[in-house]
C-alpha positions as CSV (number, residue, x, y, z in Angstrom):
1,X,-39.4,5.2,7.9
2,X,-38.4,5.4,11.6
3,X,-37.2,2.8,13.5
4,X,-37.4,1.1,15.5
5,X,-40.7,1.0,16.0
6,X,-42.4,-2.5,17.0
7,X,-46.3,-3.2,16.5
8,X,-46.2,-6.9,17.3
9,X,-44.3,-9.1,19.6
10,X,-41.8,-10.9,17.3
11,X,-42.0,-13.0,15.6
12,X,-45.6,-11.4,15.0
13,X,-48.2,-13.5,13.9
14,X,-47.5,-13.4,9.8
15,X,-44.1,-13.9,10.7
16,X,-44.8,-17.0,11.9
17,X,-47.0,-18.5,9.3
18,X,-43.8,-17.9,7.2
19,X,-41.5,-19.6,10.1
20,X,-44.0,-22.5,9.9
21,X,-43.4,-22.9,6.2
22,X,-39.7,-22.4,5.8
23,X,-38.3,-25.2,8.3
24,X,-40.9,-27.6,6.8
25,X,-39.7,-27.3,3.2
26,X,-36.1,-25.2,3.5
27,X,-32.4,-26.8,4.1
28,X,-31.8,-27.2,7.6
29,X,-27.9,-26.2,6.5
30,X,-29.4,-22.3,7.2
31,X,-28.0,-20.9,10.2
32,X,-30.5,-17.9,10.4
33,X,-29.8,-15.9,13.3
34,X,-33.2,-14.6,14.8
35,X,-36.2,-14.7,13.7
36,X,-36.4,-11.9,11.5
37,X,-39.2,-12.3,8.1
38,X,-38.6,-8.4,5.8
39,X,-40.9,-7.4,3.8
40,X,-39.3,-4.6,2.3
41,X,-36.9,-1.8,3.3
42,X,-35.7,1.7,2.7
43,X,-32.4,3.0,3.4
44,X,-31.4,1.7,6.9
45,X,-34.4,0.4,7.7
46,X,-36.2,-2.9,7.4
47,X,-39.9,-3.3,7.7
48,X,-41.1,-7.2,8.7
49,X,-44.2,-8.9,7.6
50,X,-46.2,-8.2,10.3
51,X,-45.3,-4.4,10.1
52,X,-42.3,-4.0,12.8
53,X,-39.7,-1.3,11.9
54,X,-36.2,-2.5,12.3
55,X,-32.5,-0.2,12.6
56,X,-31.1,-2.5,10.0
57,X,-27.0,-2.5,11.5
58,X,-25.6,-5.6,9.5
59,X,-27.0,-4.9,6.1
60,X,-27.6,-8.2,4.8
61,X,-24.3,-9.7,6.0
62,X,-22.8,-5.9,4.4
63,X,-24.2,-6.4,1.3
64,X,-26.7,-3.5,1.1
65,X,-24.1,-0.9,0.8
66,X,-26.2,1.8,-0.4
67,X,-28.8,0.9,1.5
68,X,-32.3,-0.8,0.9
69,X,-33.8,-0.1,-2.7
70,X,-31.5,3.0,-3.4
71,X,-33.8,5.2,-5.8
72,X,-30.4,5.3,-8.1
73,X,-30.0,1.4,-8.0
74,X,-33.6,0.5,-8.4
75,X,-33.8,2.7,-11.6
76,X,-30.8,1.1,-13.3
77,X,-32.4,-2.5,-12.7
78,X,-35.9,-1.7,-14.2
79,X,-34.2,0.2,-17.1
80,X,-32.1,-2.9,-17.7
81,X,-34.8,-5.1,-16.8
82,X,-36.8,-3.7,-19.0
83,X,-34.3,-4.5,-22.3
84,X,-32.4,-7.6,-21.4
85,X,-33.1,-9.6,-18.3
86,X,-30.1,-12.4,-19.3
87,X,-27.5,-13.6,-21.8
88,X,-24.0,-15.3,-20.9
89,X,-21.4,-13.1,-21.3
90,X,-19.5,-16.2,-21.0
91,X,-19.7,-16.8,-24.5
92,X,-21.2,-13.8,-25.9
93,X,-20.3,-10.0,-25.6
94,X,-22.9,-8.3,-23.7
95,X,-22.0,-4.2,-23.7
96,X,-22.9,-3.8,-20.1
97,X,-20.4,-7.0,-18.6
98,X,-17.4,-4.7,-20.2
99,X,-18.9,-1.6,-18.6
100,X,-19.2,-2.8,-15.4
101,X,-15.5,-4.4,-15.4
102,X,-14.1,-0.9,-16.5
103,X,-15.8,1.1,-13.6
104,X,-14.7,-1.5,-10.8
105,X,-11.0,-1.4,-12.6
106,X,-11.1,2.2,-12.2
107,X,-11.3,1.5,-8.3
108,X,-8.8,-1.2,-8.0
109,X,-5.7,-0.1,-5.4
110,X,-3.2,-2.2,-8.0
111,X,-1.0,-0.1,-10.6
112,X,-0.9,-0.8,-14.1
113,X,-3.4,-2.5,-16.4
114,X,-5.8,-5.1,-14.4
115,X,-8.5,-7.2,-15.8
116,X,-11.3,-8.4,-14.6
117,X,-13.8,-11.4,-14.3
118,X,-17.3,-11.2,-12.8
119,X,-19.0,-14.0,-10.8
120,X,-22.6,-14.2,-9.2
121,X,-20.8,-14.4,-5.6
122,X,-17.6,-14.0,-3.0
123,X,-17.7,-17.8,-3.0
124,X,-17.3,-17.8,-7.2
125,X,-14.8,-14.9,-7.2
126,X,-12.4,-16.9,-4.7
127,X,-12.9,-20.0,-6.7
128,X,-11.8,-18.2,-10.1
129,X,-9.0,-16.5,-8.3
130,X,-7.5,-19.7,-6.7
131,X,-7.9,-21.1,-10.2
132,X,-5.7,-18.0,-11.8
133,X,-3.0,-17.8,-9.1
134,X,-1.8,-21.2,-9.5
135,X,-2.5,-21.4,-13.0
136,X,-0.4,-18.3,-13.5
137,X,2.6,-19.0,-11.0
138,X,2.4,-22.2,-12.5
139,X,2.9,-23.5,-8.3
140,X,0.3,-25.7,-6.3
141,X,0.7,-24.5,-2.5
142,X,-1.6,-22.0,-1.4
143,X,-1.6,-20.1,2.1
144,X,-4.8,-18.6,4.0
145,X,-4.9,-17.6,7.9
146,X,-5.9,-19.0,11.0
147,X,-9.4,-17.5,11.3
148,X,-10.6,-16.7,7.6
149,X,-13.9,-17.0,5.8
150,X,-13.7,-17.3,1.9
151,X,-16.9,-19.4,1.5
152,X,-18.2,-22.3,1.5
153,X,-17.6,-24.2,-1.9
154,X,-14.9,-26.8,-1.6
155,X,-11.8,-24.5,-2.7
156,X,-13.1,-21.2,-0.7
157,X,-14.0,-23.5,2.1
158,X,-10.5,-25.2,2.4
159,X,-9.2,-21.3,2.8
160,X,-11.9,-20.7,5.4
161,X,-10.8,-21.4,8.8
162,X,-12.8,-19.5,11.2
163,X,-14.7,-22.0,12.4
164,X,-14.5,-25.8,12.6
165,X,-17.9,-26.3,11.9
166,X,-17.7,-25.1,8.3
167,X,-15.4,-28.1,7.4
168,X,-17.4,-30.6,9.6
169,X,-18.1,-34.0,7.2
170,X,-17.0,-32.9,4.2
171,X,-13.1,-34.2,4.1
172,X,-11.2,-34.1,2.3
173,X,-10.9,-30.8,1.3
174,X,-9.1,-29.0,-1.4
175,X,-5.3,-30.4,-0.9
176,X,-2.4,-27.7,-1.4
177,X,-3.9,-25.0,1.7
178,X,-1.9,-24.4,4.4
179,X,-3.0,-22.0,7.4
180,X,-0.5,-19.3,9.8
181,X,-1.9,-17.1,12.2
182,X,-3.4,-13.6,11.4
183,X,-2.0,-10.0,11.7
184,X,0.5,-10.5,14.6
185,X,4.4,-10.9,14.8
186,X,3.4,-14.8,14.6
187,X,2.5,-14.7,11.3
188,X,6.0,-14.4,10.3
189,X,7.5,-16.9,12.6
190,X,5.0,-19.3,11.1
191,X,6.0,-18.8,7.6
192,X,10.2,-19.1,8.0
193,X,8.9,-22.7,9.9
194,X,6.5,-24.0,7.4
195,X,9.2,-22.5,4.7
196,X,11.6,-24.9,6.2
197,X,9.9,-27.6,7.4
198,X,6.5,-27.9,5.4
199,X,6.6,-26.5,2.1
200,X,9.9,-24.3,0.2
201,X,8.7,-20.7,-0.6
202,X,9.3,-21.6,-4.1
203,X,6.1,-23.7,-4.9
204,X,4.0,-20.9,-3.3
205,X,1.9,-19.7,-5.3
206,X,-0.6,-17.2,-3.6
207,X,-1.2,-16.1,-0.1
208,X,-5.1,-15.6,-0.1
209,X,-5.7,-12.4,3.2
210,X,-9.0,-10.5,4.0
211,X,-7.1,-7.1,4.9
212,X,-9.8,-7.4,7.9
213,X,-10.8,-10.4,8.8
214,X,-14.8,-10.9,8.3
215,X,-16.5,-14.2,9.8
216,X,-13.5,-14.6,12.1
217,X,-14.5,-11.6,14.4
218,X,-13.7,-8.0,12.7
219,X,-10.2,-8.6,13.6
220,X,-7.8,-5.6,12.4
221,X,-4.0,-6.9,11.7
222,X,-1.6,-4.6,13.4
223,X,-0.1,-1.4,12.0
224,X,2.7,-2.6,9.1
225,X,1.4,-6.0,9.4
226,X,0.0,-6.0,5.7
227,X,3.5,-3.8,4.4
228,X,5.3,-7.1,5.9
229,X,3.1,-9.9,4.1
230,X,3.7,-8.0,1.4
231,X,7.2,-7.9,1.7
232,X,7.2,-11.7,2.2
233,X,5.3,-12.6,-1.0
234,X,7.8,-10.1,-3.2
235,X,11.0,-12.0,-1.3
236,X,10.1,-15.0,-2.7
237,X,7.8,-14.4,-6.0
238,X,4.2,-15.7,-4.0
239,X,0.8,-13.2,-5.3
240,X,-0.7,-11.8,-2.6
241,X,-4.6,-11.8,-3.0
242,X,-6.7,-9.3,-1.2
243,X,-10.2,-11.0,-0.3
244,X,-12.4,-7.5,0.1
245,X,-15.6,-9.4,-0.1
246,X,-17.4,-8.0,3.6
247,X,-14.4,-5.2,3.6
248,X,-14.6,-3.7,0.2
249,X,-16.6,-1.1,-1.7
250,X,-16.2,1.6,0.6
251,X,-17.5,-0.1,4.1
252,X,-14.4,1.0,6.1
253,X,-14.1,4.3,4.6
254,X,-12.0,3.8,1.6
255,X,-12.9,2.0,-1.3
256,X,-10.6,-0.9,-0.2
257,X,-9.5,-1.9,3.1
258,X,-6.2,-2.1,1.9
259,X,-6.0,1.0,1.0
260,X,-5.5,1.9,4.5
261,X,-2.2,-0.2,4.8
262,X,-0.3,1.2,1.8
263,X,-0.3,-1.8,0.2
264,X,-1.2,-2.9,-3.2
265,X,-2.0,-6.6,-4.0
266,X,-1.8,-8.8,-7.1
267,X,-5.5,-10.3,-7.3
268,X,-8.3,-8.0,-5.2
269,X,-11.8,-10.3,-4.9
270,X,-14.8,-8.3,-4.7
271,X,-19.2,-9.1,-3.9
272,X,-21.4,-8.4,-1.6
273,X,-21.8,-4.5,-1.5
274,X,-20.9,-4.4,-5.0
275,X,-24.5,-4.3,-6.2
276,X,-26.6,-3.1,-2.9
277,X,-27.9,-6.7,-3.1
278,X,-28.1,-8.4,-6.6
279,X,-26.3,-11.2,-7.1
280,X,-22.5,-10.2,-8.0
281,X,-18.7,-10.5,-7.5
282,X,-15.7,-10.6,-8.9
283,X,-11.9,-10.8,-9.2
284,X,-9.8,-8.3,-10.7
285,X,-5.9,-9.0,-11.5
286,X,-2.9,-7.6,-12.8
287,X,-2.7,-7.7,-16.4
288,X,-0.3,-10.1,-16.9
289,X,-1.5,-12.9,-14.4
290,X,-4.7,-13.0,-16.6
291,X,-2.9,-13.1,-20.2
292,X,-1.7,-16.8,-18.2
293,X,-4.8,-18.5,-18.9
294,X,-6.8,-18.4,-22.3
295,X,-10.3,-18.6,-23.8
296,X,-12.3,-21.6,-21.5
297,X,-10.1,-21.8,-18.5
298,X,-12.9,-19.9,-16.7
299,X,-16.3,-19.1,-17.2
300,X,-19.7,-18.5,-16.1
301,X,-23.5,-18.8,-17.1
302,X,-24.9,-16.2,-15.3
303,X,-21.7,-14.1,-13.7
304,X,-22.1,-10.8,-15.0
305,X,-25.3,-11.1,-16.0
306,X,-26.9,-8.0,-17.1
307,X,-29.4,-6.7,-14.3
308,X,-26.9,-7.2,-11.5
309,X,-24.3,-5.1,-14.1
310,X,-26.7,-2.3,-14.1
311,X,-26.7,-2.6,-10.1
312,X,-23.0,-2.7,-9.8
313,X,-22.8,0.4,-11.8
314,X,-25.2,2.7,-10.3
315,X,-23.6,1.2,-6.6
316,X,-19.9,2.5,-7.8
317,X,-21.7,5.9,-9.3
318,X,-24.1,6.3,-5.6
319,X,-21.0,5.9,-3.8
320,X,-19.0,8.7,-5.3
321,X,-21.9,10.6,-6.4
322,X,-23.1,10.7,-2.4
323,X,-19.9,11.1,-1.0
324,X,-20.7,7.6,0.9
325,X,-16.8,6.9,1.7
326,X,-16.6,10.5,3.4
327,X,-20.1,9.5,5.3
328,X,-18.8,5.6,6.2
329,X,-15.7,7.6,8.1
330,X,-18.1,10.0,9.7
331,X,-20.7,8.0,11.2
332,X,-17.8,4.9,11.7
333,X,-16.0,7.6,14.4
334,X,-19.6,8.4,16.2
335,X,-19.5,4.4,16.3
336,X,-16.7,4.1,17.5
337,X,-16.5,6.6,20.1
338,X,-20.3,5.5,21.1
339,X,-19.4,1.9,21.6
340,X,-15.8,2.6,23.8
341,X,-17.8,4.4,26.1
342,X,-20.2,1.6,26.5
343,X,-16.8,-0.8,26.6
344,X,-16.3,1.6,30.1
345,X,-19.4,1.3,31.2
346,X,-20.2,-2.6,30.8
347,X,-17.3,-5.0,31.7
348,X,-18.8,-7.2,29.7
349,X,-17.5,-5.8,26.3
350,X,-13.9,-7.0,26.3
351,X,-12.7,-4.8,22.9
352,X,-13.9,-2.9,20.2
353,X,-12.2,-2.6,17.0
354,X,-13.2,-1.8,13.5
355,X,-12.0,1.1,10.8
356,X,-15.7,2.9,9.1
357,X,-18.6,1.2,9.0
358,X,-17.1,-2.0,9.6
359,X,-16.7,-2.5,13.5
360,X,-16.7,-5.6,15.6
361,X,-17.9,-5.4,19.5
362,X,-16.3,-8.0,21.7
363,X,-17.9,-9.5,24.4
364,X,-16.5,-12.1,27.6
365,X,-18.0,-15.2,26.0
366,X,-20.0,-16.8,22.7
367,X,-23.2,-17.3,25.0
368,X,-22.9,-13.3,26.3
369,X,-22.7,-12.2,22.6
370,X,-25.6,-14.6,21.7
371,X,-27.9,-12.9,23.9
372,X,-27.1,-9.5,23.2
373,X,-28.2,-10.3,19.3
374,X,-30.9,-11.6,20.7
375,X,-31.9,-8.8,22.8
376,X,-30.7,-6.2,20.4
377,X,-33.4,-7.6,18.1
378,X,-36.2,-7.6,20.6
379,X,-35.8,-4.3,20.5
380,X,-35.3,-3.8,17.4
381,X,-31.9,-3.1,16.1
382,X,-30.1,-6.1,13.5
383,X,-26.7,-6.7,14.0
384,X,-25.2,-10.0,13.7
385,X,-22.5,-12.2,15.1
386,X,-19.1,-12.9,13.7
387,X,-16.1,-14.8,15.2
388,X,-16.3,-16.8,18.5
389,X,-18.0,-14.2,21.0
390,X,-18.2,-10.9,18.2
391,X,-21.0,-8.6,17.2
392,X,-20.3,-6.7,14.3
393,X,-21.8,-3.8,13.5
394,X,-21.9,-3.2,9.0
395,X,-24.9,-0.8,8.6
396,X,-25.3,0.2,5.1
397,X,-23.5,3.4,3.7
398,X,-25.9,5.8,4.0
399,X,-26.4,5.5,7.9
400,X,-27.1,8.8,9.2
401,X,-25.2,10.0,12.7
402,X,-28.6,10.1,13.8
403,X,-29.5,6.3,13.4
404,X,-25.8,5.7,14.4
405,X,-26.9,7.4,18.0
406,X,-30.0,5.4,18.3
407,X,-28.5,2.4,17.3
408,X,-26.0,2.8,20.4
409,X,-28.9,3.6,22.5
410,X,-30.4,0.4,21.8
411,X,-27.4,-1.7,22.1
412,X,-26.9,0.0,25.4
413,X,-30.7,-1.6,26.4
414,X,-29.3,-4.7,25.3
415,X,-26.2,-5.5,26.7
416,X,-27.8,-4.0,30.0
417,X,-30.7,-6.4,30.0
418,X,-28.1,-9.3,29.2
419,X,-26.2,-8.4,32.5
């Protein structure tokens, strides 16, 4: 399919027999960003109910890492499907759960044995690995940055701080979290004061980091910033957790974001791309931290379930098989490049920034970048906000240089009739 290509105005008329159903019956807790109703998809496009073709540049919230209904994805859910749609591997031993937890450990940037546990979300994956840090540096103090998303279930949400609205009404929140600033020099001026004068190093027991920051605005950390954080937590015995959720599986051109810094961590969380769209994460430790806690400390009905196993699989085999990191740092540079030349051209993008397919476009102010979105998916191209006036740009992995050119086209139209 080509796109964009738009039959109706939007939302077209089916579109908004589904519009008139969802707000009278759905949670009004949904943020939903445009008006946007797919049907179905294929690759890096997305086709609506009414027939509209749509450049599909934020992948589901970067979830759809090998793009819409992969043929190699599709065929390992119907096989599985086909012979075991559930049991818990929570209590029993289902041969694909152990399968899936060997291929991901085979990725994993941390030396040594690891282990793994597999949730149905980022949200779960954060919970089980606050659970495991403090359980195995037997500590309770816990630090996250200024300008984090983890999730929003109570302990993910106390670590989220990227927006003040995630935290509205629902005090208190998980007790133990404390916050610093993210990937400057002040990062490490905040930790010797709240050392001091807060909390002593000692009954640390994890600092919980997205290598780049997600919700908060596609914020890189500077060069050696990671290499000092690690530093810190090995000065004083305090895990470092990697949070790859939005930056793992290969979306900046490496497996792991982290990999980029040198750095390995203790505890690396993993979803969203992990199964191009079937409900799946995980946490995967060293060794040793998960020999601290025993048989019922942690579990889950559905995590690991068997169809979203098969999909996790055939996502880890696509992405090597395809060569999708090598692609991600191809069409990530066209990206790039494309969107500093529009940063000359309209003085209304203030910075871009990103590593691979995982880019952030800054713009003067929250309302400019709200419009763009908007306008963007007019004419359709879907990318999505992030951080207080960000548009990110996550396409799924198999983006061609092609759709990456067309995409800047139509972001150009955008932004200009924003001006």
């Amino acid at each position: 399919m080509t796109a964009p290509l738009l039959r109706t105005e939007l939302p077209g008329p089916n579109a908004r027999e589904v519009l008139t159903r969802d707000i009278a019956i759905t949670s009004p807790s949904l943020p939903r960003a445009y008006p946007l109703v797919p049907r179905r998809g294929s690759g890096s496009v997305i086709e609506d109910v009414d027939g509209n073709l749509f450049l599909d540049f934020n992948a589901g919230i970067a979830v759809n890492s090998t793009g819409h209904t992969h043929p190699r994805v599709v065929d390992a859910v119907k096989r599985q499907s086909e012979e075991l749609l559930h049991y818990s591997a929570s209590d029993f031993y289902l041969p694909i759960y152990s399968r899936m937890c060997a291929a991901l450990a085979e990725t994993a940037p941390i030396s040594g044995p690891v282990r793994v546990f597999l949730s149905n979300s980022g949200a779960e994956a954060v919970e089980g690995a606050l659970k495991l840090v403090r359980r195995a540096a037997g500590r309770p103090y816990v630090i996250a940055f200024q300008g984090a998303f983890h999730g929003r279930s109570y302990g993910a949400l106390t670590l989220t701080s990227s927006k003040a609205k995630y935290h509205q009404g629902f005090g208190p929140l998980l007790p133990g979290v404390l916050h610093v600033p993210f990937g400057t020099d002040e990062t490490f001026a905040a930790l010797d004061q709240l050392f001091e004068q807060q909390v002593p190093a000692s009954e640390v027991a994890a600092v919980f980091v997205e290598p780049i920051q997600g919700e908060g605005g596609y914020r890189v950390p500077e060069p050696g910033w990671m290499a000092r954080l690690r530093a810190v937590c090995d000065q004083y015995g305090i895990l470092l957790v990697a949070d790859e959720v939005q930056s793992g599986m290969g979306r900046t051109g490496r497996m792991w974001a982290i990999e980029h810094t040198g750095v390995e961590p203790d505890v690396l969380i993993s979803a969203k791309g992990i199964a191009s769209g079937l409900p799946l994460g995980a946490f995967v430790a060293r060794e040793e931290l998960m020999l601290a806690w025993g048989a019922g400390a942690h579990g889950s009905t559905y995590g690991g379930s068997p169809v979203p196993c098969a999909a996790g699989i055939a996502t880890l085999e696509t992405i090597h098989a395809e060569e999708l990191l090598l692609n991600a740092q191809t069409v990530g540079a066209v990206l790039v490049e494309g969107l500093a030349k529009l940063g000359a051209r309209f003085d209304e993008i203030t910075d871009v920034r990103g590593i691979g397919l995982m880019i952030g476009v800054e713009f003067r102010t929250q309302e400019l970048a709200d419009a763009v979105q908007q306008a963007a998916f007019e004419r359709g191209l879907l990318v999505l906000e992030c951080g207080a006036s960000t548009i990110r740009m996550s396409p799924p992995l198999v983006v061609t240089a092609e759709q990456a050119e067309v995409a800047l086209r139509v972001f150009a139209e955008a932004i200009d009739a924003c001006r």
